[in-house]
C-alpha positions in Angstrom: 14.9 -3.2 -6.9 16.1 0.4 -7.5 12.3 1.3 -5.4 13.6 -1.1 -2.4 17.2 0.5 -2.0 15.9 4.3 -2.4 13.4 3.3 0.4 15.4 1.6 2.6 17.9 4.6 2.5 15.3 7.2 3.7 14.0 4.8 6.1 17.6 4.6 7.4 18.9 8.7 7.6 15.4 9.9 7.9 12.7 7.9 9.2 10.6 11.0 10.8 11.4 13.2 8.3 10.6 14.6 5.0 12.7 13.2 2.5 10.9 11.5 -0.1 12.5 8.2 -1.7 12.7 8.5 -5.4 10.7 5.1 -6.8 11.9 5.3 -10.6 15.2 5.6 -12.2 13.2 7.5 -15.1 11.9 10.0 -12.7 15.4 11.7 -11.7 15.9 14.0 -14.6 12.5 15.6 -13.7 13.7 15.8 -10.0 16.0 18.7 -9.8 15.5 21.4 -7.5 12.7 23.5 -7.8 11.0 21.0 -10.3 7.4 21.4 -10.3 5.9 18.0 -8.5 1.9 17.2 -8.0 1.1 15.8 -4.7 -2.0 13.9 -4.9 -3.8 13.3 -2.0 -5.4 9.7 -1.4 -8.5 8.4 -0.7 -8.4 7.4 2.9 -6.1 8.6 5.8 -3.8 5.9 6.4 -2.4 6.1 2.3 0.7 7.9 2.2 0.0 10.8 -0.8 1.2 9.8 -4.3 4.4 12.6 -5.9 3.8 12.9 -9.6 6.9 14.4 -11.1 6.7 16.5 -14.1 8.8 17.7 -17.5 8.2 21.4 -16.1 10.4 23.8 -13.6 8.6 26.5 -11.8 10.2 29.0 -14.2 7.9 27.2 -16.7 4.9 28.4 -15.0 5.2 31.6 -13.8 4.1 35.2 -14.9 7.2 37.6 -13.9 8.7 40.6 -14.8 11.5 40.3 -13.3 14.1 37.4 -14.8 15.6 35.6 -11.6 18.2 32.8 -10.5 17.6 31.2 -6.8 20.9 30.1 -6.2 21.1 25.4 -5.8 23.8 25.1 -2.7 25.3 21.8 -3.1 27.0 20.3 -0.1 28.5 17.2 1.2 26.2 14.9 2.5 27.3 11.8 3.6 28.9 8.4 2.6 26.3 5.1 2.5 26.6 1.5 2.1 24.1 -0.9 3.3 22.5 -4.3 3.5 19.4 -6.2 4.4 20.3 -9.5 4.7 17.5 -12.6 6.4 17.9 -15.8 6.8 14.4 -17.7 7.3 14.0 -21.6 8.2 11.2 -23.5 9.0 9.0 -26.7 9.0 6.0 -28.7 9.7 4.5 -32.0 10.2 0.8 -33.2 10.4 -0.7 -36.5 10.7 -3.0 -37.6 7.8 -4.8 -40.3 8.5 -1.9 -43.2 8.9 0.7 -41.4 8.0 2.7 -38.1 8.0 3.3 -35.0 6.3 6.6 -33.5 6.3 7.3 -29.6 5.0 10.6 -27.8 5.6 11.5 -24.7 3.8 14.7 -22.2 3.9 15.2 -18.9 2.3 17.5 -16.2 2.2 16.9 -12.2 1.1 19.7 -9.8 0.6 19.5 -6.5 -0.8 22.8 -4.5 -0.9 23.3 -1.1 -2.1 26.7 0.9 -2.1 25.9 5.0 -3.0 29.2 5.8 -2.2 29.5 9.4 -1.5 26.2 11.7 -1.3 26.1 15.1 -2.3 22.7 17.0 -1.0 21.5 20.2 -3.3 19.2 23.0 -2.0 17.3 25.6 -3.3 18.4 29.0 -0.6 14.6 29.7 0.9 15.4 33.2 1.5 16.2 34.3 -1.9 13.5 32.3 -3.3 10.9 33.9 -1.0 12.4 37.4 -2.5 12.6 36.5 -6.4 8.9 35.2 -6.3 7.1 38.0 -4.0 5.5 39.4 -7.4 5.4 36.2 -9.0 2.0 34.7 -10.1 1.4 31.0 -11.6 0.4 30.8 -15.4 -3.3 29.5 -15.0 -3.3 28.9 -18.5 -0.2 26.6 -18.9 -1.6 22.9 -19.7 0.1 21.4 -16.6 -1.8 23.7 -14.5 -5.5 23.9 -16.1 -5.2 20.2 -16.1 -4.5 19.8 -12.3 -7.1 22.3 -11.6 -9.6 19.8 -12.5 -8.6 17.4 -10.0 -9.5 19.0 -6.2 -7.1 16.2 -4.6 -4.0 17.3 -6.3 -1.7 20.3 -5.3 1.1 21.9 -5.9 4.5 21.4 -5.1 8.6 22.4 -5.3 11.4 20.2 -4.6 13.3 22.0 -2.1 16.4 19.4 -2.1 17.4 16.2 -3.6 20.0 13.7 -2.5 22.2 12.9 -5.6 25.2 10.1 -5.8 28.3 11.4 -7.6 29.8 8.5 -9.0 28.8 5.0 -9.8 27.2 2.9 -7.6 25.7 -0.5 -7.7 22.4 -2.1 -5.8 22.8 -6.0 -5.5 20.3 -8.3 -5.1 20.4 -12.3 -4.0 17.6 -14.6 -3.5 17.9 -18.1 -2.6 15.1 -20.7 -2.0 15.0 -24.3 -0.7 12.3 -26.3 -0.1 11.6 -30.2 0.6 8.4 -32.0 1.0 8.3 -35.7 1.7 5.1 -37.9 2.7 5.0 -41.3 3.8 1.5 -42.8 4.2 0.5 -46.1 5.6 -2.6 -47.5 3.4 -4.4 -50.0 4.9 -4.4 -52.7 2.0 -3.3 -56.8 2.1 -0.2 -57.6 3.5 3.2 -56.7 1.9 2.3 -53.1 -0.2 3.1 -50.1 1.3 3.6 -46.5 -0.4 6.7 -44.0 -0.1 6.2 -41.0 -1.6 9.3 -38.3 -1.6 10.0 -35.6 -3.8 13.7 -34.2 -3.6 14.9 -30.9 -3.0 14.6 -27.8 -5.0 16.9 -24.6 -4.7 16.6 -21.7 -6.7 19.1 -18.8 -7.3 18.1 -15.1 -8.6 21.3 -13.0 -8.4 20.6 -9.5 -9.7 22.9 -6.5 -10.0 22.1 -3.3 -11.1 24.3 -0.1 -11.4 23.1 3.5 -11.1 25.3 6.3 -13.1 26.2 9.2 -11.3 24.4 12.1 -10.5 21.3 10.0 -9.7 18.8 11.7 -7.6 17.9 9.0 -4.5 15.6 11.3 -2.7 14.3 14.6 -2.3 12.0 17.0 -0.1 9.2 19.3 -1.5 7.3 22.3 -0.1 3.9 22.7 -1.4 2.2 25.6 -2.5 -0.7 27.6 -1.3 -2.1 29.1 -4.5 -4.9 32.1 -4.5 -7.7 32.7 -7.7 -5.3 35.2 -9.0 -2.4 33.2 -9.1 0.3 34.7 -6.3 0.9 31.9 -4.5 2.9 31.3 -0.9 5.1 28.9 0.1 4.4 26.0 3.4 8.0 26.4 4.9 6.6 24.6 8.3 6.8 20.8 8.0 3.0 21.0 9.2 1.6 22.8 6.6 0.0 21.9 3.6 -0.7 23.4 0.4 -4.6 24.0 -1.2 -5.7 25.8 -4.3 -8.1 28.3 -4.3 -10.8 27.5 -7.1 -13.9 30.2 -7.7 -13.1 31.6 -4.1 -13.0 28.5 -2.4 -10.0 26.5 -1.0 -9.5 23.0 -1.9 -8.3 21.0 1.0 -6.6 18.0 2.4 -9.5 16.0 4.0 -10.1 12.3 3.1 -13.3 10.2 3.3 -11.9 8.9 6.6 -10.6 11.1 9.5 -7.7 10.3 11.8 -8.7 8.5 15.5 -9.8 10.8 17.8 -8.6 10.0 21.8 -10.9 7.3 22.6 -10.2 3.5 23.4 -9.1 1.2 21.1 -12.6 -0.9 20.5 -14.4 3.0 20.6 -11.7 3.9 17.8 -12.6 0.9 15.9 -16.5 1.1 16.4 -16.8 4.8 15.5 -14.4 4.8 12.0 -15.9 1.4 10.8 -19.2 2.9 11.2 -18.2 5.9 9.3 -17.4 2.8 6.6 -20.3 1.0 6.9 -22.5 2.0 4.0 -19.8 1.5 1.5 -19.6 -2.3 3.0 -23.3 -2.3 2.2 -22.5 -1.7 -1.0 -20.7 -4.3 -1.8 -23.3 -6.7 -0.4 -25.5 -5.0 -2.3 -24.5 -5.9 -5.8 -26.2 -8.5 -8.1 -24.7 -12.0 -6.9 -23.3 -12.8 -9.6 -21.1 -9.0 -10.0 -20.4 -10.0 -6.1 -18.8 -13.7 -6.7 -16.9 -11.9 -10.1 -15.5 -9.2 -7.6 -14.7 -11.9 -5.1 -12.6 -14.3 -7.5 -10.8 -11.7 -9.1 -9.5 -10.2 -5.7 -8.2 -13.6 -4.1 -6.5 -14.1 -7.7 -4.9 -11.3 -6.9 -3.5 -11.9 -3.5 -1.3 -14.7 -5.4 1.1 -11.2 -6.8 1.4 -8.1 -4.5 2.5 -6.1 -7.0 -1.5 -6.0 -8.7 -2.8 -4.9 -5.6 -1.1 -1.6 -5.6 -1.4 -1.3 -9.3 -5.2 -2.1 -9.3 -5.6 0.5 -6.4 -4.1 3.0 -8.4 -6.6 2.3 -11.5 -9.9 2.5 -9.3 -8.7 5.8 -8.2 -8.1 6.9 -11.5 -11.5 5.5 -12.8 -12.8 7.6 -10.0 -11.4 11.0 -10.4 -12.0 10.4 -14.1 -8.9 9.5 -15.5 -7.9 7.1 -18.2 -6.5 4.0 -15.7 -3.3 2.6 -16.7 -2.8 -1.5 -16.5 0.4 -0.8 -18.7 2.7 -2.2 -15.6 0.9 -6.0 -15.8 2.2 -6.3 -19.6 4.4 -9.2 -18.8 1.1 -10.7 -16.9 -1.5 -10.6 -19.4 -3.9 -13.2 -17.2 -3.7 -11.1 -14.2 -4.5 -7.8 -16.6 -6.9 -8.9 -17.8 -8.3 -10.0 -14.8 -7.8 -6.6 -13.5 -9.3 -4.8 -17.0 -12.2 -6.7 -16.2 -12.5 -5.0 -12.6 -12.7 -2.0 -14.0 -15.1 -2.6 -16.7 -17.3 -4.2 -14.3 -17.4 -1.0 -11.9 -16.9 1.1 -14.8 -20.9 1.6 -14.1 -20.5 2.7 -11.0 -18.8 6.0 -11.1 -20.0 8.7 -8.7 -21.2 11.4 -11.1 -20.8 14.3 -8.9 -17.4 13.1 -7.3 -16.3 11.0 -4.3 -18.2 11.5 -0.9 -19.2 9.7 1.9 -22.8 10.6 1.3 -22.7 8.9 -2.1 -20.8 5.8 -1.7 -20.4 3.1 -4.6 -19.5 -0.4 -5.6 -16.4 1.5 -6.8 -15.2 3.6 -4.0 -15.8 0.2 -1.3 -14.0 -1.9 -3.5 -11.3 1.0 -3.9 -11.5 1.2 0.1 -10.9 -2.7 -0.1 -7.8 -2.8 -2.3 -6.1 0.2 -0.2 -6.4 -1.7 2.5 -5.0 -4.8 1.4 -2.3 -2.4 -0.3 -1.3 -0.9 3.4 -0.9 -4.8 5.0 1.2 -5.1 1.9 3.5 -2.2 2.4 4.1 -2.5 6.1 5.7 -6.3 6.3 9.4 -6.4 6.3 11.5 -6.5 3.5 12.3 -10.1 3.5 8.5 -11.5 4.3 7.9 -9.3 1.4 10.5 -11.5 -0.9 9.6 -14.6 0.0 5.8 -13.9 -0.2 5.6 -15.4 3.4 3.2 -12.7 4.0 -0.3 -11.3 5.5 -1.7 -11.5 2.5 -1.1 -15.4 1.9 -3.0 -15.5 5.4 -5.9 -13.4 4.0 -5.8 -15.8 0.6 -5.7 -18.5 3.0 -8.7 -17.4 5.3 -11.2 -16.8 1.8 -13.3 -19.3 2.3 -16.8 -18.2 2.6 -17.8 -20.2 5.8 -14.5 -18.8 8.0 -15.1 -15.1 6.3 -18.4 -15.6 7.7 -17.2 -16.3 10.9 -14.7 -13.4 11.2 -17.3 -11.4 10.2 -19.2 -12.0 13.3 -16.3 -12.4 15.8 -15.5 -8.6 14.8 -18.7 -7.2 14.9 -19.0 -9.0 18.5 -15.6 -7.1 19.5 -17.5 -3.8 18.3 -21.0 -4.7 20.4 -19.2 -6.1 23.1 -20.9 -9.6 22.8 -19.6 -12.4 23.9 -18.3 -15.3 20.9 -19.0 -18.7 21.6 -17.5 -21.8 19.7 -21.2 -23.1 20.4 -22.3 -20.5 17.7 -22.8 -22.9 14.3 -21.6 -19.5 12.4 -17.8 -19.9 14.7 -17.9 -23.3 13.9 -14.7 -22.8 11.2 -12.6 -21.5 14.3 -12.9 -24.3 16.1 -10.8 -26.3 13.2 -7.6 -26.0 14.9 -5.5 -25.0 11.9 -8.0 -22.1 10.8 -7.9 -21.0 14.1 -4.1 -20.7 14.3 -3.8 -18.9 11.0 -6.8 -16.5 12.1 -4.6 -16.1 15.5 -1.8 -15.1 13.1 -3.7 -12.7 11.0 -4.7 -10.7 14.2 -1.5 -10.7 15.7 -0.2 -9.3 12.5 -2.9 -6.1 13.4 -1.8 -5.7 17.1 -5.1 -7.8 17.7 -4.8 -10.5 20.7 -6.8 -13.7 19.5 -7.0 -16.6 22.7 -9.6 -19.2 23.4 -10.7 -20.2 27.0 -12.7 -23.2 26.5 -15.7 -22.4 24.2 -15.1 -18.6 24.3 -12.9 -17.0 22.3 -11.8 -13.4 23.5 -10.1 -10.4 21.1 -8.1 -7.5 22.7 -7.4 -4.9 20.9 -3.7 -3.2 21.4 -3.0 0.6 22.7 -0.4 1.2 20.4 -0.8 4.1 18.0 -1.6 2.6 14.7 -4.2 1.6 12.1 -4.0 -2.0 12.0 -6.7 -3.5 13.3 -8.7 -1.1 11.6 -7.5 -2.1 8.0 -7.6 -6.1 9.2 -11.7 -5.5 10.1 -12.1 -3.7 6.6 -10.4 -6.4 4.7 -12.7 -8.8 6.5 -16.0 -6.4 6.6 -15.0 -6.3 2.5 -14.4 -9.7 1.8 -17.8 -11.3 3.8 -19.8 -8.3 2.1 -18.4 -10.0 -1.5 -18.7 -13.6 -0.4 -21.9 -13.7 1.3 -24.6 -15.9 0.3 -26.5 -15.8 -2.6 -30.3 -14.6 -1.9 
């Protein structure tokens, strides 16, 4: 709840800009200015980087001769109180043989959070810049060897913070109704019929929780550019980004998968998933019965949205050799265990000389599944979010191995310009009217247009600047790879 307000304050004063929301209560005392922070770098270009804070200041881990004090200006920053409030209704009816099936569901999501007044503190740049000109970083500290070892993770300061200076609370209110009632006609002798209705539920969840002054709510960094020898420089330009220079050599920023170059939006498409396409071999690639394992656990996972983020965090950990931590699914041992036994199934299949494109694995496609499914995770509202009324209930919904099939080859048609046909046995699931709608949904979710002109079903793919459609044809890619047919 805490992670939801923080957000939804950044996203509110500084939605193009640098501050970073803070995610953990526990994280704030290690967030003061000029904290030492690792920024790990993700996989794959559309995952935001990942801010590990630390116990350490950068006075912990430098070599200087001279003792110095940057001056922290604190300031006034502003006064905030906000709330996210949605009220969602629906229904639908369907005729089952003789009779009728009636759903209607209501909901309401309400997040409120009162800071009060902000304060902002700042490191001053200039003296900083001075005070450290001499300075060099302790190569032999523990934090540092250690993050050495890892060429995706870099150095960084926080610059500023945003701190409350009194208590404030974050409120929370989430109501549900929902009523189902069926009457069906059986065609028996004369005088029986069958009602069938099943009464109302509602269900309250009413949470407050208050936050102690001096809270940190967000904060910026600058990162670090650090040489062999252990001077290092500062990024002050929001476009730069910080490296560390290891046996001569810089280690950089780049990912497996490169931003879209200017081209149209079914060139875009073609040319990155074809950059992705051995790691989808891969995955079809596996022993059937590791591929219907893999397959199970995932869609057991799209019922919670919080293991998806968690797991995704564990397969990159299990790549870049760490110990992965499940410790968050404590209070759901089935689904941890579930997810322990991803790991120890791919545990095999650890690149040995790192992650590359040129040596892709069972572990770095499904790793490339589960961001994926992350990102159509993170970018639903708020409220779709709460009532799990979201994308990923359409994928869980669409995980049947004949329409997975089907979606399959409707995208590679898209990418070869082909035409798809409803006359095509392997379409036949989109002809099912209600598959059809929910796929028509799923694209429209990833600025994908899905219509049908008689027996010909037609995709266009939007302008707008964005990933979307992308990560919709690598969930798909992913899933048929998993769910294909045994040999």
């Amino acid at each position: 709840m805490f992670a939801k307000a923080t957000k939804k304050f950044v996203e509110e004063i500084d939605p193009d800009g640098c501050l970073i929301p803070v995610s953990r209560l526990n994280e704030t005392d290690n967030l003061n200015v000029l904290s030492f922070v690792i920024k790990r770098n993700r996989l794959w270009f559309w995952q935001k980087p990942k801010y590990i804070p630390t116990d350490f200041s950068i006075k912990d881990v430098l070599i200087t001769e001279t003792p110095w004090n940057p001056a922290v200006v604190e300031t006034d920053f502003l006064k905030y109180n906000g709330t996210v409030a949605n009220n969602t209704s629906g229904g639908a009816e369907a005729d089952i043989g003789p009779g009728k099936l009636n759903v209607e569901g209501k909901a309401l999501f309400k997040l409120a959070s009162s800071f009060g007044n902000l304060k902002k503190q700042e490191v001053d740049v200039k003296t900083l810049l001075n005070d450290t000109r001499e300075s060099r970083l302790n190569f032999q500290h523990s934090l540092l060897k250690q993050t050495l070892q890892r060429p995706r993770e870099v150095f960084a300061l926080v610059k500023e913070r945003i701190v409350t200076t009194e208590t404030c609370t974050v409120t929370e209110v989430v109501q549900e109704g929902g009523s189902c009632s069926a009457f069906l006609g059986i065609l028996l002798p004369k005088k029986i019929s069958v009602a069938v209705k099943n009464s109302s539920v509602l269900s309250d969840n009413n949470v407050l929780l208050e936050i102690p002054a001096k809270t940190a709510l967000a904060y910026s960094i600058m990162e670090l550019t650090v040489k062999s020898t252990g001077h290092f420089e500062l990024c002050l330009l929001p476009d730069s980004h910080g490296s560390v220079e290891v046996d001569n050599k810089n280690s950089t920023n780049t990912t497996l998968v490169y931003s879209m170059p200017p081209k149209s939006p079914v060139q875009q498409l073609q040319q990155e998933l074809n950059k992705l396409q051995s790691q989808f071999n891969e995955l079809y690639r596996l022993p059937a019965s590791t591929r219907s394992c893999l397959f199970q656990k995932i869609i057991l996972f799209l019922k919670e949205k919080t293991v998806i983020s968690i797991l995704d965090l564990a397969l990159e950990d299990l790549l870049d050799g760490r110990k992965p931590d499940l410790s968050t699914l404590d209070k759901m041992p089935a689904l941890k265990e579930a997810a322990q036994s991803v790991l120890e199934l791919l545990g095999g299949y650890v690149p040995r000389e790192g992650v590359t494109l040129e040596q892709p694995s069972a572990l770095t496609a499904t790793e490339l599944l589960t961001s994926a499914l992350e990102v159509s995770l993170t970018h639903m509202p708020i409220c779709f979010v709460e009532m799990n009324e979201s994308t990923l209930s359409l994928f869980e919904s669409c995980c049947h191995h004949t329409t997975l099939q089907a979606l399959r080859i409707l995208v590679q048609n898209v990418l070869e310009n082909r035409e798809s046909s409803l006359k095509d046995n392997r379409l036949a699931p989109l002809a099912e009217e209600d598959t059809y709608r929910k796929v028509q949904v799923l694209f429209e979710s990833a600025d994908m247009k899905l219509s049908k002109n008689g027996d010909s079903i037609q995709v266009q793919i939007s302008r707008q600047q964005g990933h979307h459609s992308l990560i919709l044809c690598i969930v798909i890619l992913s899933l048929a790879s998993l769910s294909s047919p045994t040999d």
